[in-house]
C-alpha positions as CSV (number, residue, x, y, z in Angstrom):
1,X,-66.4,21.7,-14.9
2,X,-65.0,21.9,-18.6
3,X,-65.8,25.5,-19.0
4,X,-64.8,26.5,-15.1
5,X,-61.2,24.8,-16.1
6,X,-61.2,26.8,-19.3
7,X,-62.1,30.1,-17.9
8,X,-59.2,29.3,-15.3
9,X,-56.5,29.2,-18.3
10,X,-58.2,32.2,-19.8
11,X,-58.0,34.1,-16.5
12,X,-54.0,32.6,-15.9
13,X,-53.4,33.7,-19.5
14,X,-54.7,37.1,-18.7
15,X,-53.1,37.6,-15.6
16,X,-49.4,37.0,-17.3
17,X,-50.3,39.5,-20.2
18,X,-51.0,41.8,-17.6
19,X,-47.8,41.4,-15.7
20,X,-45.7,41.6,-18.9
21,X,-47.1,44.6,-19.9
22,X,-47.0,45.9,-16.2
23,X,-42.8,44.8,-16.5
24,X,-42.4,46.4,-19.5
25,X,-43.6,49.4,-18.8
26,X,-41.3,49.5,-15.4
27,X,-38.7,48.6,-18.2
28,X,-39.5,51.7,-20.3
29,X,-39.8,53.9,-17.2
30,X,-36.0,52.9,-16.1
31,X,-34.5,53.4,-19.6
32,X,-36.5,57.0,-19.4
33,X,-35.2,57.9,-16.3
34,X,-32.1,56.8,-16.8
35,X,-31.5,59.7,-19.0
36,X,-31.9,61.6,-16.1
37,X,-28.5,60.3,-14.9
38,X,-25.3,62.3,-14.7
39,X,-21.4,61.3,-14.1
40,X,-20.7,63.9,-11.4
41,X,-17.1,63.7,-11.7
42,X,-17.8,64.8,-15.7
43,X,-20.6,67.3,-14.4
44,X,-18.4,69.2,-12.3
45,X,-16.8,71.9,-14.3
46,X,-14.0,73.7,-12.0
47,X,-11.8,76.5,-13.0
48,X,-9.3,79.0,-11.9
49,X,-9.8,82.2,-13.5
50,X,-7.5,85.0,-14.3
51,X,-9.4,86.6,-17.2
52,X,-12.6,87.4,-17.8
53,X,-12.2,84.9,-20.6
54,X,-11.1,82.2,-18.9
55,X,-14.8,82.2,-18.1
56,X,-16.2,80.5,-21.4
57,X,-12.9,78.5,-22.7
58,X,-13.2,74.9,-21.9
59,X,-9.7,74.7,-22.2
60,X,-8.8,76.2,-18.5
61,X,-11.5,73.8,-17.1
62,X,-10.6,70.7,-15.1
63,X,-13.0,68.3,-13.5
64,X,-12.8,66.2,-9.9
65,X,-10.8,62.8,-9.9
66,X,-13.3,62.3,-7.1
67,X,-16.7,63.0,-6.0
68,X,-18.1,60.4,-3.8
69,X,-17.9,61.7,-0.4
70,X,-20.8,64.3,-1.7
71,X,-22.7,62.3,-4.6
72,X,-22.3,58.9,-2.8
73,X,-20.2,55.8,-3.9
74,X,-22.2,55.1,-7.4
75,X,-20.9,59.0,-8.1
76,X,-23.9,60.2,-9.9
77,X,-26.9,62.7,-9.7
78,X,-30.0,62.0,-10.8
79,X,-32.8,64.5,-12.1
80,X,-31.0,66.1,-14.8
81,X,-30.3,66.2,-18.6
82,X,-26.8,68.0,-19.6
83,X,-26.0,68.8,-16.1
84,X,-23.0,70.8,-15.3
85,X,-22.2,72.4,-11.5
86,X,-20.1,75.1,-11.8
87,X,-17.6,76.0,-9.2
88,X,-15.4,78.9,-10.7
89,X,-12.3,80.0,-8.8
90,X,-10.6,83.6,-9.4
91,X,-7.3,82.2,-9.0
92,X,-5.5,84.1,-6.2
93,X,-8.1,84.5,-3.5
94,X,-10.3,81.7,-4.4
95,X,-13.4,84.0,-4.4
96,X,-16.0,81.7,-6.0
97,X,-19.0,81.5,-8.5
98,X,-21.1,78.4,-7.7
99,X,-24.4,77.2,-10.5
100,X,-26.1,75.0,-11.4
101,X,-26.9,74.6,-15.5
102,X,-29.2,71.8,-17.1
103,X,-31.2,71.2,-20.4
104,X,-33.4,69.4,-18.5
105,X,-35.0,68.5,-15.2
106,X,-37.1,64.7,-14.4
107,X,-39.9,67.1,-12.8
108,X,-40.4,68.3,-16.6
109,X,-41.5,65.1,-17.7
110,X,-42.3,62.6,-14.8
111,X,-45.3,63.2,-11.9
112,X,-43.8,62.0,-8.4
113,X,-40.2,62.0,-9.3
114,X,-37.7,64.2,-7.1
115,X,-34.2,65.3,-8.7
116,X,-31.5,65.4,-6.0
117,X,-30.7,68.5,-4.9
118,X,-27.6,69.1,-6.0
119,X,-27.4,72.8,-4.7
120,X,-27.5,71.3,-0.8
121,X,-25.0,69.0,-1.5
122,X,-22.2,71.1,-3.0
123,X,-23.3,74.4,-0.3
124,X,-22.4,71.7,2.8
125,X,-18.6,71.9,1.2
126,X,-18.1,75.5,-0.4
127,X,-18.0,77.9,2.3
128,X,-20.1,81.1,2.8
129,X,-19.4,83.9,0.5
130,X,-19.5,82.6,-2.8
131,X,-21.5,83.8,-5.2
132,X,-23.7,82.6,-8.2
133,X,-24.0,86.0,-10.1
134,X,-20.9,86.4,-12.7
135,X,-21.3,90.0,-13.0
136,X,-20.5,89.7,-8.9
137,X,-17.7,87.0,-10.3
138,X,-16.3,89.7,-12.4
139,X,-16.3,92.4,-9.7
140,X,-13.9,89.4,-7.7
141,X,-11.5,89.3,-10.6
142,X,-11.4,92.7,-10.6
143,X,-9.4,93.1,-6.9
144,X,-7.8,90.2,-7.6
145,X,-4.7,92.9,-8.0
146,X,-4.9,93.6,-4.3
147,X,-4.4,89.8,-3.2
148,X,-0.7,89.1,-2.0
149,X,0.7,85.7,-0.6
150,X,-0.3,84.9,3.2
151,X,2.8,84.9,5.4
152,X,6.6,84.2,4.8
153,X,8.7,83.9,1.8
154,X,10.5,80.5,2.6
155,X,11.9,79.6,-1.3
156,X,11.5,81.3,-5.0
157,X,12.2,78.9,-8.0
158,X,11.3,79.5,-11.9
159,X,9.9,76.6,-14.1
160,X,10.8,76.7,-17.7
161,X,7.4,76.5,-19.7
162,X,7.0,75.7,-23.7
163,X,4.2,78.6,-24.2
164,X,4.9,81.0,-21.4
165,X,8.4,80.7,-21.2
166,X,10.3,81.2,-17.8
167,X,7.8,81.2,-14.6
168,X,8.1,82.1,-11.2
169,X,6.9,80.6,-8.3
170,X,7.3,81.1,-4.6
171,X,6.6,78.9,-1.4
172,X,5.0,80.7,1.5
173,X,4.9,79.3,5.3
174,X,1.5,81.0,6.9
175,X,-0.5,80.0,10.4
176,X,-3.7,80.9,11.2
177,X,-3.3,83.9,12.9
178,X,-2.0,85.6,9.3
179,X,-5.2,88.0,8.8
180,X,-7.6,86.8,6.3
181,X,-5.9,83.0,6.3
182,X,-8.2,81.5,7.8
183,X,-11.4,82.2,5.1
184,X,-8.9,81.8,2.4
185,X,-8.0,78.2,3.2
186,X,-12.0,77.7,3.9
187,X,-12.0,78.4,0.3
188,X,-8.3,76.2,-1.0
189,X,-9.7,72.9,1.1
190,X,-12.7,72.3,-1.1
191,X,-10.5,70.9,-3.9
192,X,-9.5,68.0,-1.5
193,X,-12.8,67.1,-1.5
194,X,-12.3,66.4,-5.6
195,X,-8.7,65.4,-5.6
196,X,-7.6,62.8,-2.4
197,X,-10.1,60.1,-2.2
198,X,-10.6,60.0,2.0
199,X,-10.0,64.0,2.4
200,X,-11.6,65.3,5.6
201,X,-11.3,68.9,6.3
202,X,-9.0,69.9,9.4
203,X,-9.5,72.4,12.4
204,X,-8.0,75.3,11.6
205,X,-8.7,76.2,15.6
206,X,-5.5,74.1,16.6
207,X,-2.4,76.4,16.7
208,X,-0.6,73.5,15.9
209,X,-0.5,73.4,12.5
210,X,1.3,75.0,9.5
211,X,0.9,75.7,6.1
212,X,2.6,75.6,3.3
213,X,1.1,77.5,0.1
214,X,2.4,77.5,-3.2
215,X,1.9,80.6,-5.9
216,X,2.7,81.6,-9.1
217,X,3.9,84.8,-10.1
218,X,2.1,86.5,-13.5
219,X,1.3,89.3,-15.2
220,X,-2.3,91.5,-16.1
221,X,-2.5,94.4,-17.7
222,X,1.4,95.8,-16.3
223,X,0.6,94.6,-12.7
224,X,2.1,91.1,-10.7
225,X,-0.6,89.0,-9.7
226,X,-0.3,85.5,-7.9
227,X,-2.1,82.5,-8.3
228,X,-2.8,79.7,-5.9
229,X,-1.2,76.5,-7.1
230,X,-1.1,73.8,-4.2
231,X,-0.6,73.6,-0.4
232,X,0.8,71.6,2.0
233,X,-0.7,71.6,6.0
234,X,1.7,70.2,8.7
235,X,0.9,69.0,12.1
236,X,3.9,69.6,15.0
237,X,3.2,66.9,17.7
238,X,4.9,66.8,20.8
239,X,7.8,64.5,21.3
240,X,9.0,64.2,24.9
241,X,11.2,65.6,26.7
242,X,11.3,69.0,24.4
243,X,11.2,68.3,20.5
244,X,8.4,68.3,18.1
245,X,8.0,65.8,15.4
246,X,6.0,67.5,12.2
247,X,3.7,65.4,10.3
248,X,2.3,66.1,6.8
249,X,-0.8,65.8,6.9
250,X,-2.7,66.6,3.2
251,X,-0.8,67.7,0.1
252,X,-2.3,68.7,-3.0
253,X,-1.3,70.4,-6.1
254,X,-4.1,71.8,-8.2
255,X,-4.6,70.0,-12.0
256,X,-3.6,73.0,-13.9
257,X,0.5,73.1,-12.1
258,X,0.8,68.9,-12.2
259,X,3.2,67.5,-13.8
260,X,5.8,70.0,-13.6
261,X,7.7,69.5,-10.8
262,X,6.0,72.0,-7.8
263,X,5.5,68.5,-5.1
264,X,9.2,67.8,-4.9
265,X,9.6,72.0,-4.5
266,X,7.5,72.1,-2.1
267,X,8.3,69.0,0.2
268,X,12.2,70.0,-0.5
269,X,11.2,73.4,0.9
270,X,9.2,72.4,4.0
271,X,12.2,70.2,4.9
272,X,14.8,72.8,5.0
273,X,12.4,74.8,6.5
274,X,11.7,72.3,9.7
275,X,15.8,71.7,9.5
276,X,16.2,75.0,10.6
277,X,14.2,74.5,13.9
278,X,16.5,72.8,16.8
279,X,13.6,71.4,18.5
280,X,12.4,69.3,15.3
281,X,13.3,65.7,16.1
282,X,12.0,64.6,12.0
283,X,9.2,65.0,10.0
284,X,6.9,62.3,9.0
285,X,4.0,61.7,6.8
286,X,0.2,60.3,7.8
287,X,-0.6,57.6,5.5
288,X,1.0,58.8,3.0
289,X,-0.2,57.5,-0.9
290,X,2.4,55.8,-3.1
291,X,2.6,58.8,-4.9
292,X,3.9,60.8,-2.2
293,X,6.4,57.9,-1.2
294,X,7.7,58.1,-4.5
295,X,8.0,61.9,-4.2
296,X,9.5,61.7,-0.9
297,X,12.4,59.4,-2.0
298,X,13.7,61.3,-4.8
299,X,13.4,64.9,-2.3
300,X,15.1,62.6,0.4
301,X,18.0,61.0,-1.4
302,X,18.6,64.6,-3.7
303,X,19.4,66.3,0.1
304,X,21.1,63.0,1.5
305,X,23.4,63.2,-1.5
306,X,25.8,65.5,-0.3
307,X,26.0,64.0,2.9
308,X,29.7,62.4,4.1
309,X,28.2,59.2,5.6
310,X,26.3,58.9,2.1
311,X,29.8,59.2,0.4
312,X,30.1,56.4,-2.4
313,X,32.7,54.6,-1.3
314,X,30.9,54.1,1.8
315,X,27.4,53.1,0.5
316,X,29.0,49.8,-0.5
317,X,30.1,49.0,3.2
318,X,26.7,48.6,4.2
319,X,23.7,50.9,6.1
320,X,25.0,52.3,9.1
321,X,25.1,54.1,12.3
322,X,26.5,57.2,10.8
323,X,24.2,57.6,7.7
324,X,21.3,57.2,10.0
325,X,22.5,60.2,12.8
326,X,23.6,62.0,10.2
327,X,20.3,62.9,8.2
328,X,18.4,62.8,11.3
329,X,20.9,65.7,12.6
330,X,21.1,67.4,9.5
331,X,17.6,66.4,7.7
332,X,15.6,65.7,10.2
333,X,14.9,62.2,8.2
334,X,13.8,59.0,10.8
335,X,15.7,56.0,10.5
336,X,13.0,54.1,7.7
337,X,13.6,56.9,5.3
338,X,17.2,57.4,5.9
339,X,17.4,53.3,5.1
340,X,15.5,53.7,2.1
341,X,17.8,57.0,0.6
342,X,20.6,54.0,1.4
343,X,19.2,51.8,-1.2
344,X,18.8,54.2,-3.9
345,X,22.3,56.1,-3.8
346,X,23.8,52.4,-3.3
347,X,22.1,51.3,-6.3
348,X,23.2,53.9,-8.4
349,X,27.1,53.3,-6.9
350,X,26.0,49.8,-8.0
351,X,27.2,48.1,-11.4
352,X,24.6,45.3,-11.5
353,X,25.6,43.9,-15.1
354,X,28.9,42.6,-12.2
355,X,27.1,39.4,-11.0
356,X,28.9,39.7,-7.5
357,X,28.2,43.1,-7.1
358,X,24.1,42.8,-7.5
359,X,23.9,39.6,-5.6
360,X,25.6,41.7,-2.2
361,X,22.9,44.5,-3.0
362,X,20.2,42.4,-3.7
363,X,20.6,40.5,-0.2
364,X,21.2,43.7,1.5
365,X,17.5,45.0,0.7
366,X,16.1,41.5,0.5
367,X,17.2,41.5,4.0
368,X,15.2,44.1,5.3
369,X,12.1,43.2,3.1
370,X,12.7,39.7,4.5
371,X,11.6,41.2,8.0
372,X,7.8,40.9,7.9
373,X,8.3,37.1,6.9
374,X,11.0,36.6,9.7
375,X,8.1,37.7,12.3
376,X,5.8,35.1,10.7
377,X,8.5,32.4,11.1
378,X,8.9,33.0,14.8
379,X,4.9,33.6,15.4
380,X,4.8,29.7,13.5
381,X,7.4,28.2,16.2
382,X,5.4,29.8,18.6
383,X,1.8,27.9,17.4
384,X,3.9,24.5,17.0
385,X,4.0,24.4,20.8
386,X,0.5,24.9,21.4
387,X,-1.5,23.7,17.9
388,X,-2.6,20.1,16.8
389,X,-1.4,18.7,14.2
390,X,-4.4,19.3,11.6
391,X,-4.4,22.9,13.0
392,X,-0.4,23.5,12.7
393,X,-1.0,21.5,9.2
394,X,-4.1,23.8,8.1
395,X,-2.5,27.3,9.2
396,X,1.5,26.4,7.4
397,X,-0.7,25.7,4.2
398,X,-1.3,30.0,4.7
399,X,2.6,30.0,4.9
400,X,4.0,28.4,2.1
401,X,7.7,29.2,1.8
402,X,7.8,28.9,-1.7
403,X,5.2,31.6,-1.9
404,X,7.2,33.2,0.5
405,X,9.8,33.6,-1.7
406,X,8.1,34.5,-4.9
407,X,6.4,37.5,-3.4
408,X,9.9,38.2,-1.2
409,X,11.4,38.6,-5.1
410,X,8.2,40.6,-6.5
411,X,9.0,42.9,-3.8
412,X,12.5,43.6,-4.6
413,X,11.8,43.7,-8.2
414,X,8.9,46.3,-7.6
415,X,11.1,48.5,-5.7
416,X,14.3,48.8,-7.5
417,X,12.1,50.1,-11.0
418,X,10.6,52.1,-8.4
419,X,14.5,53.4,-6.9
420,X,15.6,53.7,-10.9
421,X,13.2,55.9,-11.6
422,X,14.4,58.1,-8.3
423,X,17.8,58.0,-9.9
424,X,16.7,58.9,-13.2
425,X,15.4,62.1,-11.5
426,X,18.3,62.9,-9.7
427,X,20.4,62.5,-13.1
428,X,18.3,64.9,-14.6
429,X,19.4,67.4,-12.1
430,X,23.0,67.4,-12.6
């Protein structure tokens, strides 16, 4: 019995040697393989080219912001040491160069052990037609002298730059029916893919939407050349009994041109451009990012500006009837966005070092803000007629008007940095 009992313990003892080792080696095997990871937003080298030696400086390239909707939410590719997926741009058509480069593949060293395939994943986005032979590349660049902008000229405007000096840039509107638009915006929508985090492509089929490209006017070799710099595409629903109400729907300005001022350009120009049409009602925007909001404010209250029912002496008598008919008529603007423009231009009418003064501007938009809490108050005498007491105790702890009040001021406080940045803007115009 002795030894059978020893043997047991020997036998345990073995069994938990065995199963370290077997742990450790799964240990070892993760750390290995783990090399085999890559960062696909750092992996994915995109450029726009406009010389042949744009090809080799990593100076022109740019990488995705995003690039879950193809790698997945964890955004990496496994199989690969030193991967980089190169999607090269010639920068007016878009023609493309798509490869794949690694030091290393998990197949080199492992048995059993399948990289992703990272060529299937990046061919379900890119359109047909690229290529993944640079001398073919080259020949690409090569017409690139032959590619004008799709459509009509709607606005030309020059940017001052440090290095380059004074650029020019133009705003085209185009449809689908302009001949060879249709591939070429194939080729422009892959970069929303990288760039707005929910992007879905749209059908192109559907005569009801517009687009709005923006390019920028250079020089090669004595000849003008355009490249592509962002787009704008617009939906025009149908508002009864015979107006349309255009909606933006995706907006994107490529890396290389942020920063320097081609958003507000464009949304300015698509404005003026729907202004013209009698049978626009006013243009929205489909859930549009804070971004865009921001960008949207500053356009909006820079056109509202001039506007008689904006007039300073009137800001201070309060929102009104007029302001709102006024940029509807003349801006196509909708009533929400014609409120907001209000609070901006009134702020900057507004001497808030006069105690008086802010406290009348600060109920005015506290007022409105105050409207989501209002609803809540009237949905609470509502449950008091129909709630027990432990319920109507339980859901007014969800209701506190104290916290009420503190997120009613972080509100406010949020948006007027956010309306004296607007009017830093506009200062910086005049």
């Amino acid at each position: 019995v002795l030894g059978f009992h020893v043997m047991s313990k020997l036998c345990i003892a073995s069994t938990v040697i065995i199963v370290c080792f077997f742990f450790s080696d799964i240990n070892t095997m993760e750390k290995k393989l783990a090399e085999y990871k890559c960062d696909t937003n750092e992996a994915i080298a995109l450029k726009l080219v406009r010389f042949p030696e744009d090809i080799d400086d990593d100076s022109t390239t740019f990488h995705p912001e995003y690039s879950h909707q193809t790698f997945g939410d964890d955004e990496v590719a496994f199989g690969y040491k030193g991967l980089q997926i190169q999607l090269f741009y010639t920068a007016g058509n878009l023609n493309t160069l798509f490869k794949v480069k690694y030091s290393s593949k998990v197949t080199e060293a492992f048995d059993c052990v399948e990289p992703d395939d990272v060529e299937v994943k990046i061919r379900e986005i890119i359109p047909a037609g690229f290529t993944s032979n640079s001398d073919d590349f080259l020949t690409f660049l090569e017409k690139e002298a032959k590619f004008k902008p799709f459509g009509t000229l709607l606005h030309t405007y020059k940017v001052q730059n440090e290095e380059e000096g004074e650029l020019t840039y133009q705003i085209h509107k185009a449809d689908i029916t302009c001949a060879g638009f249709q591939k070429y915006h194939e080729r422009l929508q892959t970069f929303l893919m990288w760039f707005i985090e929910t992007a879905s492509f749209i059908d192109t089929d559907d005569d009801h939407w517009d687009f709005f490209l923006v390019f920028e006017k250079y020089n090669k070799d004595g000849e003008t050349l355009y490249a592509t710099v962002g787009y704008m595409t617009v939906y025009n629903y149908y508002v009864y009994p015979d107006k349309t109400r255009p909606r933006v729907s995706q907006m994107l300005i490529l890396p290389p041109f942020q920063g320097e001022g081609h958003g507000p350009q464009l949304l300015e120009a698509v404005h003026r451009f729907y202004c013209s049409l009698p049978k626009v009602q006013d243009i929205t925007a489909e859930d549009p990012s804070e971004n865009y909001v921001k960008m949207r404010d500053f356009v909006l209250a820079k056109l509202c500006q001039g506007l008689p029912s904006f007039a300073e002496e009137k800001l201070h008598l309060g929102f009104s009837v007029d302001m709102y008919k006024e940029a509807q008529e003349k801006l196509k603007i909708n009533k929400k966005h014609a409120r907001r423009v209000y609070e901006i231009l009134r702020l900057r009418a507004t001497d808030m070092s006069d105690e008086e003064k802010a406290r009348d501007y600060r109920l005015e938009v506290k007022k409105r803000l105050f409207g989501p809490y209002r609803k809540n108050q009237r949905e609470l005498a509502k449950l008091k007629r129909c709630l027990s007491a432990e319920e109507l105790v339980s859901h007014m702890a969800q209701v506190d008007t104290k916290t009420q009040h503190e997120e009613l001021e972080k509100s406010f406080q949020t948006l007027v940095d956010d309306y004296r940045r607007v009017i830093e803007r506009l200062a910086a115009l005049a």
